[in-house]
N, C-alpha and C positions, 0 to 999 in steps of 0.2 A: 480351742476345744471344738468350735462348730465348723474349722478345716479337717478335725482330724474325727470327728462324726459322718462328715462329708466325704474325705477320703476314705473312710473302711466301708461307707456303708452299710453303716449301720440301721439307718433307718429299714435298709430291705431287706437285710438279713434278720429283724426283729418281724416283718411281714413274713416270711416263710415259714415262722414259728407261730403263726397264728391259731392255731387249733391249743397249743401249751398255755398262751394268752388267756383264750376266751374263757378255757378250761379253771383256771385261778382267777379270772373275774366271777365264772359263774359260784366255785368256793366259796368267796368271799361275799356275795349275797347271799347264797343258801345258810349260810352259819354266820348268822350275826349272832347277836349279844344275847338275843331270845335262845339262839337254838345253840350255843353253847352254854348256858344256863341247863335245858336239856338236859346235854349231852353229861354234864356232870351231876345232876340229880340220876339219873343211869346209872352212871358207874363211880357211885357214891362212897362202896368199897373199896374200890380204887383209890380215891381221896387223889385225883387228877388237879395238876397245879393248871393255868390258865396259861401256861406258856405249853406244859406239855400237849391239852386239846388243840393250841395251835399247831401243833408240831405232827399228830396226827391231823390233821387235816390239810395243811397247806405244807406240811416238810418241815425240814429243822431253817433256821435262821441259816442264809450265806451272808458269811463276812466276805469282807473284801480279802482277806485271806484265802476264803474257800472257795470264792468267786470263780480263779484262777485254775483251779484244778474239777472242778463239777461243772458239767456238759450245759450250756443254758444258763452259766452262774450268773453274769453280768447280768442281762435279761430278769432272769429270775429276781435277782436283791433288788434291781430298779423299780421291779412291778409290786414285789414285798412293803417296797418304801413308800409308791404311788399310792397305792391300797390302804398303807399305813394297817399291815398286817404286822410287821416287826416295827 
């Protein structure tokens, strides 16, 4: 696996995407468990499940399925799982 991280490259094609990065680090502190609490005292009419406020804030879940076809997928579910957002 660490030949074929090595051969693609991956590590610098994840630094070129760095503004996408910081951007879902900085989500993920802004909206913690306080400010999704918030968020759904808000929009209480709504009656928002806690997967959907994720889903507005950070996007839908990539599977390893979706990974494949959406621009940033790999990248994206690795940083979801790091974060431990999905």
């Amino acid at each position: 696996m660490e030949n074929n991280i090595n051969g693609m490259k991956i590590d610098k094609a994840y630094q070129i995407h760095g503004i996408e990065v910081l951007e879902l680090i900085e989500k993920e502190q802004m909206y913690n468990s306080t400010k999704k609490e918030e968020l759904k005292k808000v929009l209480a009419l709504v009656k928002l499940t806690d997967l959907e406020i994720k889903k507005i804030i950070f996007g839908p879940e990539i599977s390893k399925k979706r990974m494949r076809t959406k621009p940033l997928g790999k990248m994206m579910h690795d940083l979801h799982r790091e974060l431990k957002i999905y």
